[in-house]
N, C-alpha and C positions, 0 to 999 in steps of 0.2 A: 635260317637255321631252325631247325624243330624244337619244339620245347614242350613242356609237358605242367598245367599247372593243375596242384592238386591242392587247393587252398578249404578252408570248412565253411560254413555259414554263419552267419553272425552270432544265431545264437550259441553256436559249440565256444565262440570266441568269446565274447564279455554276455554275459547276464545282465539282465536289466538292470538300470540304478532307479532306486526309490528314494523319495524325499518325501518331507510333510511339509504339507503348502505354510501352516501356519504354525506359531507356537514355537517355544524351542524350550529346552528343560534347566537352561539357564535360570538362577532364582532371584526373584522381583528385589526390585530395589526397595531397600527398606523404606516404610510408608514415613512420610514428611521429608523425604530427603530435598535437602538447601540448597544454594548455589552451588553453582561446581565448584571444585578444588582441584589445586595443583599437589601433588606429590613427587617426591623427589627419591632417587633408591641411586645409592652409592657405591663401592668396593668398603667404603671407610664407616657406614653407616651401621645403624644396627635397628631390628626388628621392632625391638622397643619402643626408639621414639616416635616423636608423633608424623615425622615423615611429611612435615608443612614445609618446609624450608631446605634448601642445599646442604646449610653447614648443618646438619643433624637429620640427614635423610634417612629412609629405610635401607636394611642389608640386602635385601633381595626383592624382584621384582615381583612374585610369587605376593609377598605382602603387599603390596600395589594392587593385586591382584583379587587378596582378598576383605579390600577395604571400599573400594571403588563403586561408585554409583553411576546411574548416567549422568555423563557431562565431564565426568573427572577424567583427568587428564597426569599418567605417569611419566614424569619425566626423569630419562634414565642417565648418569653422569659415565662418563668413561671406566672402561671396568671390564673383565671374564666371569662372565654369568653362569654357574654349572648349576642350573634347573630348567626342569619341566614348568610351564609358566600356566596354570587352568584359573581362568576368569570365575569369579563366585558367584557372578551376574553378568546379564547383558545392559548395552544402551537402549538404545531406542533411534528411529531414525534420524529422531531431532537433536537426540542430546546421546550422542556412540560416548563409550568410553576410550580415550586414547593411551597405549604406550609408545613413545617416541623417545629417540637417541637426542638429549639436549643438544642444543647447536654444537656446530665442529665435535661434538663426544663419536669416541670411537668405541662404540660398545659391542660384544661381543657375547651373545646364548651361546652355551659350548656343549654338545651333546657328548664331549668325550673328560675324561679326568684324566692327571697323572699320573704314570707310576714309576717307581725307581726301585733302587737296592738292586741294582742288576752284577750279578758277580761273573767271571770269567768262566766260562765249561771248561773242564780240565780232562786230562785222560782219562781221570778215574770216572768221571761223568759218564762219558763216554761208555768205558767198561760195563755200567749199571745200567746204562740205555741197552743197550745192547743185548743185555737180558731178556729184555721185552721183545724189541727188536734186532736181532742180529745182523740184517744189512747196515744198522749204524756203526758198525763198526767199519773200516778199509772203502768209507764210502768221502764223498767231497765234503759232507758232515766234516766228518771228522780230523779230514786235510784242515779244514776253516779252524779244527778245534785247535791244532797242534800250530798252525798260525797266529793264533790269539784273535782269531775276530768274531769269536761268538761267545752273546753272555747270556744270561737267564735271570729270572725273578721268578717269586712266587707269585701269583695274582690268579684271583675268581674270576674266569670269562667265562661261565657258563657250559652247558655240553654242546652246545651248535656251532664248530666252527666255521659256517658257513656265514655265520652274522659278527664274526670275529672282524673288526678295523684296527690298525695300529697306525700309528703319526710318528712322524720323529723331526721336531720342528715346524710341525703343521703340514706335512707331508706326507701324504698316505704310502708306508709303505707296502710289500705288495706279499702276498702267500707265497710259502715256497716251492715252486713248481717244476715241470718238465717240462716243455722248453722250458728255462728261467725269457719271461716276457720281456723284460726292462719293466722302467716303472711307469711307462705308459700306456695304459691297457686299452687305448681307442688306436694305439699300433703297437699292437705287440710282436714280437717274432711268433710266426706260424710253424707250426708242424703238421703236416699232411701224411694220409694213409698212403701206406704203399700199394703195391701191387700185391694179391692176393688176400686185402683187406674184404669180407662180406658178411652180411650180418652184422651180429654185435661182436665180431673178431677187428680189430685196428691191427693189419702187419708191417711193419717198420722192422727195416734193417738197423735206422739208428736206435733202436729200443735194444742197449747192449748190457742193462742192467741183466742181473741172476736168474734165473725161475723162482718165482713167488715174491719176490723183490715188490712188484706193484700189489700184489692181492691187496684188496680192500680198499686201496687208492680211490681218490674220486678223482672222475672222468670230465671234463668238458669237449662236449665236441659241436662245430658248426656247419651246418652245408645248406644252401640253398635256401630258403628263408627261415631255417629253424637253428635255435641252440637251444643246447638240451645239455642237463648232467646226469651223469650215472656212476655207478660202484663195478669197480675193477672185480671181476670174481676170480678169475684166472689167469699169470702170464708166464711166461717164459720168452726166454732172449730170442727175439726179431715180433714178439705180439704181445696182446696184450686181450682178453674177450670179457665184456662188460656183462653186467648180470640180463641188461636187457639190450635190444636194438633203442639205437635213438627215435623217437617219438615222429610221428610224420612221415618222415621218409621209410623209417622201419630197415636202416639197411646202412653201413659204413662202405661212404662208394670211394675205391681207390684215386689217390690223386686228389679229393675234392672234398672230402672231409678231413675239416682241419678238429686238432686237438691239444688238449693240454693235458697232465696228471700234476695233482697236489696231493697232499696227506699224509707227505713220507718225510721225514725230518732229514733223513739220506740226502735230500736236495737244498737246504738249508746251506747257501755255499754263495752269496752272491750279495752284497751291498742292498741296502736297503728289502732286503726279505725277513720273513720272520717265520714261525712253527708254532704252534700252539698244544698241546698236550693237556687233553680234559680231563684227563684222571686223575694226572698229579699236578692238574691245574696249575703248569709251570709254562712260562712263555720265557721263549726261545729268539733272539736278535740279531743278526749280523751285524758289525762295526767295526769300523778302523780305527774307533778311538772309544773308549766308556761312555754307554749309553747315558751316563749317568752327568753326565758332561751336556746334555743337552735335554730338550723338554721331550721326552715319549709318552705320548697319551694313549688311550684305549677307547673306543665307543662305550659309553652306556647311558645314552639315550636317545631313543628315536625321534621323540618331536620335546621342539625346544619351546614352542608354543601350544598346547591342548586347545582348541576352540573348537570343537566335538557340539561343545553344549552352549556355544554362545553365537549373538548376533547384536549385531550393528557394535563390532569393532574394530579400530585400528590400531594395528602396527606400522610403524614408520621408521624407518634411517636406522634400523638393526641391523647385526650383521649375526649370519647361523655359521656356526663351524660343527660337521659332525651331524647335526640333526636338522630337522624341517617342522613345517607346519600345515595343521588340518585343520580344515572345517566339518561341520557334519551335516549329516541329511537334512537338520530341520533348522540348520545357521540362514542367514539372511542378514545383507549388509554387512560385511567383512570387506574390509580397506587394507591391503599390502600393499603399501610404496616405500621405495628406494631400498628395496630389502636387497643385501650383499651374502648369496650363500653360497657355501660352497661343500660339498661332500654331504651333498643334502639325506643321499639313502643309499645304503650296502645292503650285499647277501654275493652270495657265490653259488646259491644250490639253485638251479632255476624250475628242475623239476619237482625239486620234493619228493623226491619216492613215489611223482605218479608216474603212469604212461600213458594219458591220451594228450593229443595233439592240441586241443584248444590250452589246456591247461597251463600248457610249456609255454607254447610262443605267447600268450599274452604277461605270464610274468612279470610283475611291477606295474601294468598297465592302468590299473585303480589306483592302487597303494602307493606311491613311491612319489619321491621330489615334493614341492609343494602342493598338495592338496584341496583345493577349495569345491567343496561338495555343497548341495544345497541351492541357494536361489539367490542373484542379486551379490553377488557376492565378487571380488575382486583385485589379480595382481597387476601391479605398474611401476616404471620406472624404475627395474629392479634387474640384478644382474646375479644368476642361477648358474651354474657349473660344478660339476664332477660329481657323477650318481650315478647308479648301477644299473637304477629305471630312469623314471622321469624327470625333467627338470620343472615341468608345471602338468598336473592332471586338472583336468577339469572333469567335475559330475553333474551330476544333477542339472540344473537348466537356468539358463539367461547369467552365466559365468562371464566373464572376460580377461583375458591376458593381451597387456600392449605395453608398448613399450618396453619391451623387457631384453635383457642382453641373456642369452643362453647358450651356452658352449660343454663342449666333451660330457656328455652325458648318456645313458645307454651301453656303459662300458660294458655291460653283459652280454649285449645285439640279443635282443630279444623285441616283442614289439611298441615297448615303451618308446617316450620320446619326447624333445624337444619340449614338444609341447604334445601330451595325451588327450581327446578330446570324446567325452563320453556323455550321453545325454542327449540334449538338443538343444537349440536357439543359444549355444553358446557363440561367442565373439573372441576372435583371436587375429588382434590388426596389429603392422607395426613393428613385429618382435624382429630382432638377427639372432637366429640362429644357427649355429656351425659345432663340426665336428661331434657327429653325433652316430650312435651303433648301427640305426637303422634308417630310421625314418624324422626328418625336423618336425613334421606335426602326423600325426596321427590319428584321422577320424573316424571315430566309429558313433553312427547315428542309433541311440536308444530312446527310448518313451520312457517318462516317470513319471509314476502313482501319483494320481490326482491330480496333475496339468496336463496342461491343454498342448501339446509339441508344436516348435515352429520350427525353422532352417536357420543354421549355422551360417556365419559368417568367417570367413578365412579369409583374409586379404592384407595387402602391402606389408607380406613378409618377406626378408632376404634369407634363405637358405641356402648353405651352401658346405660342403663336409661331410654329406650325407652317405649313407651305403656303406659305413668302415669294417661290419663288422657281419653284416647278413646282406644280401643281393634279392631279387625279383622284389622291388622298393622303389622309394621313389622320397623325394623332398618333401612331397603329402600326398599320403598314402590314406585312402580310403575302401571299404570292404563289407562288409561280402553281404550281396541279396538285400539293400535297404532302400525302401523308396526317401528318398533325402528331405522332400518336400522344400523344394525349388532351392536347399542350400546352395551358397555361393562362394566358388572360389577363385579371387580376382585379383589383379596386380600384384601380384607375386613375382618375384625375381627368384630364379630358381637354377643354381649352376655351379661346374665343379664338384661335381661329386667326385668322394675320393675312397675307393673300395682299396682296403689292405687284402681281399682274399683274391686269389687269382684266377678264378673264372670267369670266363667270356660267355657262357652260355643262358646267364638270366639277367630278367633285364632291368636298367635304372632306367626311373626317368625322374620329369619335373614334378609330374601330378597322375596318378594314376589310379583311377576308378575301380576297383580290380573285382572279379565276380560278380559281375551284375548288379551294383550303381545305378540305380537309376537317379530321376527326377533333379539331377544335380545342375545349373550354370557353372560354366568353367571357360572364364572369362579373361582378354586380356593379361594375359602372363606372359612371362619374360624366361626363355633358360639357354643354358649354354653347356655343351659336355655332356650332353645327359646321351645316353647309347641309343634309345626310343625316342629321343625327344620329348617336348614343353611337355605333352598329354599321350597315356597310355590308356587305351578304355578295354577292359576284358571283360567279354559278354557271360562266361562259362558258366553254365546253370540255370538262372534267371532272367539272363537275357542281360545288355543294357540300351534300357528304356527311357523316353523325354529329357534326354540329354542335352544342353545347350552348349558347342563347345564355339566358342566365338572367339575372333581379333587376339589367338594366340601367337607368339613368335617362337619359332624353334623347331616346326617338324612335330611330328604327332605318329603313333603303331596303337593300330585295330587288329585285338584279336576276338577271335570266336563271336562276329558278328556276321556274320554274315546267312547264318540260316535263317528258312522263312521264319518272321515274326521275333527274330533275335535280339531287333534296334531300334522296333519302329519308336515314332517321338521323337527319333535324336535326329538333332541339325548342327551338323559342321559348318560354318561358315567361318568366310573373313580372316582366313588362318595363314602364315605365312611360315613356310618350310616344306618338307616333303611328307605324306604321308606314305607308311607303310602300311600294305594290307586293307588299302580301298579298291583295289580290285575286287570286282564284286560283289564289298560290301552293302552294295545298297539293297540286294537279294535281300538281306536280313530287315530291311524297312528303315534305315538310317537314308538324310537326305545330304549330299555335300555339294556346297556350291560357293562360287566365288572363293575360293580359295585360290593361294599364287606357291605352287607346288615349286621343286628342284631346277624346272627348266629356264625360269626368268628369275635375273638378277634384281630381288626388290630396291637395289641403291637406297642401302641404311646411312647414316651420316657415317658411322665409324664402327663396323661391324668388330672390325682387329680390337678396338676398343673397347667392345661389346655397348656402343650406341649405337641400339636398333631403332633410332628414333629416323625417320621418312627423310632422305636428303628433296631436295628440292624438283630435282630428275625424275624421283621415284616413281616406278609403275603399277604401284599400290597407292598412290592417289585417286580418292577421287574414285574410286569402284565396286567401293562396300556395297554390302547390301544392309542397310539403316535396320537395329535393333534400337528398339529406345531402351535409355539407362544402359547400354554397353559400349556403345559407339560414339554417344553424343560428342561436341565439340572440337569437330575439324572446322578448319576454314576453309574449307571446298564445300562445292555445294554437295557434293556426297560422302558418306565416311570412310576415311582410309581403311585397309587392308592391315593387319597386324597390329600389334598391343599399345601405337601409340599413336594419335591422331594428330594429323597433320594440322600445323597452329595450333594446336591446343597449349598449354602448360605442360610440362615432363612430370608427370608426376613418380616418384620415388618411392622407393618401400625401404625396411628395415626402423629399428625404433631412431626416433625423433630427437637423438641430444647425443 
């Protein structure tokens, strides 16, 4: 099937990240400081005391925070923490300072607060609304009003409803929209352009609201690996035309660009929605019974730890609700274990009022989920879910994320992800990652001010949920025109991808190089489901050059390699499944050999089962062609064919516990 890729270069995508090698603007520990100390920070304590002991702890962690030297050690008791946490000082590498969750304590940093005094909307509400705007009146608004299931408060959320969260029992519920989504936003119900949809025009027949009904509305719309939002300028019943085309594509293609509208109270008609109104700074509810009856909280805050300015320390056995955590360009030695977060980063505007393409699709891709920028620096053990971008960014250089459980994240499909990976010589082994917008990890190789770059490590992760929200993806997705400097990505389990959009025309896979990739090892991996198979390599631009793709299982699609000088470097070998698109790609200077293409049965122990490990039979014994450090440990005198070698150990991916 033809396909058409119009992807940017790396630089239009992310800009370099910069760090300082040394130093961090954290402030020194006061001179003579003693042994270390234990502190204690309670719900029951207070600020005052001297915070040595349990029964008379501090109130807040904050004060931990600004008493603490190297060595000290905050021990946090059971409790809802509602602060911003910024260290006064750093450790050092011998003596970090620690905050940790005392044994079995169930503590909780809360990026969001309370709010209540929610009263019933009544007609005459209504009536006054409707002033402003007059579609609130005769709308499903207002059915919800004459029902009793919608109430209101006064409360300050700022003028961006775009950064606007609401909870109702620790539940995020959702903006009120067209389609109404459900409250699952990594499957929402879609709405798709009609037929005479082009340009910035969306034409829907079910679009049966009034003329001018939507004006002003914000727009979400997705197609092909872009989402983007924009501003309703004009509608009328069967359309709808945004102030601009979407970003990228430049054009709403009938049937395939999906979308949403929010911003109109008129939609405010559905269990767990809500409306916001920044003028009269009044927030708007749906309920079948008084909000007030239960806990409704609001976001106002975005990191529930500041570490901007600190280095060499830990947090341990916290849990985040609402907010996240960052480190900064010049941190070093930062320890996150057994962190429990959840709704780590919101927004709902992806473009910002711009229109070029890098801007859109990267969205969240620095910013968002937990953060750790800087050098030396490190999450584990820790279990990430539900965020609009990422669930872990990685910046700056020699980062790591393992062991880490991450799920539903990327609700926006933009190029955030799972795990974001920016910089270089970062490590990312171990993690389960699933059900995510676009992509489970996401790499993009940059150079940073005053070191020296090496190659990323990606290995034994399980992905799988990938692709729900944007297509031409992959379970790790890397891009566009970067020599990688021999990064590797290896024993990966990569399968089940699960696209809610309905096109067939771009492509998933396991691992996919995309725009000329070079210098990369893509090693040993494992996928299942994927449309393209284990590895997609797309030459378009730059070529893709000294590519190692070895001992993959699952099938593999070559595109735009094949002109003269497109590939040379690159060696396929030891691969087992079909490739697409090596008809004469060797033209382009790519070498393939020993591979066990569609026509021979490699006899896996239990394929149905997806154990692709070599049954006894197999005729991918015994025929490799020997790479060291990729192949090693069969017990044949030569190395099997495909991702796992015969006798060896099975080795596993996904995190460790």
């Amino acid at each position: 099937m033809p396909r058409r890729w119009r992807h940017l270069p790396a630089a239009a995508l992310l800009t370099a990240v910069t760090v300082i090698a040394a130093g961090h603007p954290a402030a020194a520990a006061p001179a003579g400081a003693q042994a270390a100390t234990t502190y204690y920070v309670g719900p029951y304590g207070d600020d005052g005391n001297a915070g040595t002991n349990a029964t008379s702890p501090f109130r807040h962690i904050q004060k931990c925070a600004d008493v603490m030297v190297p060595g000290d050690t905050c021990e946090i008791v059971s409790g809802n923490y509602e602060e911003t946490v910024v260290p006064a000082r750093s450790g050092t590498a011998a003596q970090p300072i620690t905050y940790k969750a005392a044994a079995g304590a169930d503590v909780t940093v809360n990026g969001a607060s309370k709010v209540s005094g929610f009263d019933p909307v009544t007609a005459a509400d209504v009536t006054a609304i409707a002033q402003k705007d007059p579609y609130a009146a005769d709308s499903q608004f207002s059915d919800a009003v004459a029902a009793g299931h919608i109430y209101s408060t006064d409360v300050d959320l700022g003028s961006d409803v775009s950064t606007v969260q609401v909870f109702t029992d620790k539940k995020m519920d959702v903006e009120a929209q067209w389609p109404y989504p459900g409250p699952d936003l990594l499957d929402p119900s879609l709405q798709y352009a009609g037929e005479g949809s082009a340009d910035a025009t969306i034409a829907d027949a079910d679009l049966t609201r009034p003329a001018g009904y939507w004006d002003g509305a914000r727009a979400l719309t997705g197609y092909w690996y872009v989402s983007a939002t924009g501003t309703v300028k004009s509608s009328a019943v069967g359309s709808v035309t945004l102030d601009v085309a979407p970003p990228c594509v430049h054009k709403v293609v009938p049937k395939e660009t999906r979308y949403a509208l929010s911003g109109k109270i008129g939609e405010l008609a559905h269990p767990g929605e809500w409306f916001y109104d920044p003028t009269a700074k009044r927030l708007y509810v749906y309920g079948d019974d008084d909000p007030d009856t239960h806990t409704v909280q609001v976001k106002r805050r975005t990191l529930g730890f500041d570490l901007t300015g600190a280095s060499h320390v830990n947090v341990k056995g916290v849990k985040l609700f609402a907010t996240t955590i960052r480190t900064g360009a010049s941190s070093t030695g930062v320890t996150l274990d057994g962190i429990t977060g959840t709704y780590l980063s919101h927004y709902t505007d992806i473009t910002q009022g711009a229109t070029d393409c890098g801007s859109t699709v990267t969205r969240g891709v620095g910013d968002t989920g937990i953060v750790l920028d800087g050098t030396y620096n490190k999450i584990v053990n820790s279990d990430l879910s539900l965020s609009a971008g990422n669930g872990v960014a990685l910046r700056g250089q020699n980062n790591t994320a393992t062991d880490n459980v991450i799920h539903d994240v990327d609700y926006m499909g933009t190029y955030a992800a799972g795990v974001a990976v920016q910089g270089n010589s970062q490590t990312v082994t171990h993690n389960t990652i699933s059900r995510v917008g676009r992509s489970g990890i996401n790499l993009q190789w940059n150079t940073v001010d005053g070191l020296d770059p090496g190659k990323d490590t990606i290995a034994y992760n399980d992905i799988s949920g990938y692709a729900r929200l944007s297509l031409d993806v992959a379970a790790i997705y890397t891009c566009c025109s970067a020599y990688m400097m021999g990064s590797s990505i290896d024993h990966n389990v990569l399968h089940d991808p699960s696209p809610t959009t309905t096109s067939t025309t771009f492509g998933i896979s396991g691992v996919y190089a995309d725009n000329g990739q070079s210098d990369l090892v893509i090693a040993n991996n494992v996928g299942w489901g994927n449309r393209e198979g284990t590895v997609m390599l797309n030459g378009l631009g730059t070529g893709s050059h000294d590519n190692g793709v070895y001992n993959n299982t699952g099938g593999m699609t070559l595109f735009y390699v094949k002109e003269a000088g497109q590939s040379t470097g690159t060696h396929i070998a030891n691969n087992i499944g079909p490739i697409k698109g090596l008809d004469g790609a060797s033209a382009g200077g790519l070498v393939a050999d020993h591979n066990m293409l569609e026509d021979v049965d490699p006899r896996f122990v239990d394929a149905a089962g997806h154990d692709y490990r070599l049954a006894a039979d197999s005729p991918a014994r015994n025929v490799g062609l020997a790479v060291p450090g990729v192949n090693d440990g069969s017990t044949d005198p030569a190395p099997s064919l495909g991702a796992y070698q015969y006798g060896a150990p099975k080795w596993t991916a996904g995190a460790r516990r």
